[in-house]
C-alpha positions as a Markdown table, in Angstrom:
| # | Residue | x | y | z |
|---|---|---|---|---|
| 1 | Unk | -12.1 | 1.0 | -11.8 |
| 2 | Unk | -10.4 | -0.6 | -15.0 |
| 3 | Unk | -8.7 | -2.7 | -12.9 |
| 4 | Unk | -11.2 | -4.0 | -11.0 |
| 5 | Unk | -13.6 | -4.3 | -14.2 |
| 6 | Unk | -10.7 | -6.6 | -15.3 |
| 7 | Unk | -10.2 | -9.2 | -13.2 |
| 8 | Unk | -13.8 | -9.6 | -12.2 |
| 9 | Unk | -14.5 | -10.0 | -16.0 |
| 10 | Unk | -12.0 | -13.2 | -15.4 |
| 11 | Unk | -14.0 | -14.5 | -12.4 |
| 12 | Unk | -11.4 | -12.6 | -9.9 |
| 13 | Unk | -13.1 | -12.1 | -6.8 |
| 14 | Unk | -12.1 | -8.7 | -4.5 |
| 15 | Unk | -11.9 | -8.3 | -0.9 |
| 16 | Unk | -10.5 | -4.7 | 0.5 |
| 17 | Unk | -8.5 | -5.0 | 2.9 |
| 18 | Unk | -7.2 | -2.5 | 5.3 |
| 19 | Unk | -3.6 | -2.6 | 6.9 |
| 20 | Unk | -1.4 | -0.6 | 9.5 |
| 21 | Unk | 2.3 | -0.5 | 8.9 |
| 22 | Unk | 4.3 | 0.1 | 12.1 |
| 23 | Unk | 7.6 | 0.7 | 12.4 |
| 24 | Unk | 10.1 | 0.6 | 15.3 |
| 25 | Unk | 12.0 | 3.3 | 13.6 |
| 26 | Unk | 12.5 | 6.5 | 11.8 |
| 27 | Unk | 15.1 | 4.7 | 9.8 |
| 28 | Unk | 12.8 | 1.6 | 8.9 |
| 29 | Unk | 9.7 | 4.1 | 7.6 |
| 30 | Unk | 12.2 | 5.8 | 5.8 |
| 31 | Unk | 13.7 | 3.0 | 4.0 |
| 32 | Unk | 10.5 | 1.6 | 3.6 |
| 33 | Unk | 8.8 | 4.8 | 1.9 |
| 34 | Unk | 11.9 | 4.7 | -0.5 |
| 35 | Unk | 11.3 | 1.5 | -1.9 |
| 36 | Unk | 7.5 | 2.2 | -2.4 |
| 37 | Unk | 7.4 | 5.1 | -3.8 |
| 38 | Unk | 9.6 | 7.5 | -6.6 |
| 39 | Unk | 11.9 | 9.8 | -5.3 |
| 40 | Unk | 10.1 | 12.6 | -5.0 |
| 41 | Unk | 7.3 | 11.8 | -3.6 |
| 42 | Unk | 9.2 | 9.7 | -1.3 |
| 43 | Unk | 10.9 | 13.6 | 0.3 |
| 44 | Unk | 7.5 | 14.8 | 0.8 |
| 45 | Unk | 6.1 | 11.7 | 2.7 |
| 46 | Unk | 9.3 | 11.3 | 4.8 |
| 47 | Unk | 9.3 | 15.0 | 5.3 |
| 48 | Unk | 5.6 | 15.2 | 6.5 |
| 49 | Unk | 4.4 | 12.5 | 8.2 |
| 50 | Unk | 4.7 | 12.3 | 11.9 |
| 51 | Unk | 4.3 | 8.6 | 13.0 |
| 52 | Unk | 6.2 | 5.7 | 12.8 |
| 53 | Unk | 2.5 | 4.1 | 11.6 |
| 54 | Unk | 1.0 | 4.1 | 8.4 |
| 55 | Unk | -2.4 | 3.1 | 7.3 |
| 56 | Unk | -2.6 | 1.5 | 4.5 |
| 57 | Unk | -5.4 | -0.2 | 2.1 |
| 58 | Unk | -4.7 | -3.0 | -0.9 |
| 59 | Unk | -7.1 | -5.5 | -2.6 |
| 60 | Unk | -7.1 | -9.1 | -2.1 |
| 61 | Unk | -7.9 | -10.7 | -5.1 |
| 62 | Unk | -8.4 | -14.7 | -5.7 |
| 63 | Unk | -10.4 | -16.8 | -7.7 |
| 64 | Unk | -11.5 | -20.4 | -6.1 |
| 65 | Unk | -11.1 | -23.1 | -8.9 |
């Protein structure tokens, strides 16, 4: 929420957007997953998810000038 108070108090606009990663394999979600997240966290996800697809949801933010 502080976030989003933020930049629209700068005249950001937000759009959410929502994604699917897909991967062609095990390897590629697991590297992936490493990168994003801390270690830990990172064993659990690897450990317990079950596809090689992951949805995922981000803000686009932009400001027309």
């Amino acid at each position: 929420m502080a976030v989003e108070r933020f930049w629209s108090l700068q005249g950001w606009s937000r759009r959410p957007v929502d994604i699917v990663w897909r991967f062609d394999s095990v390897d590629d979600f697991e590297s992936v997953v490493r990168i994003e997240f801390a270690p830990e966290l990172a064993d659990v996800i690897v450990r317990e998810h079950a596809s090689l697809e992951v949805d995922y949801a981000v803000n686009l933010w932009f400001h027309s000038y």
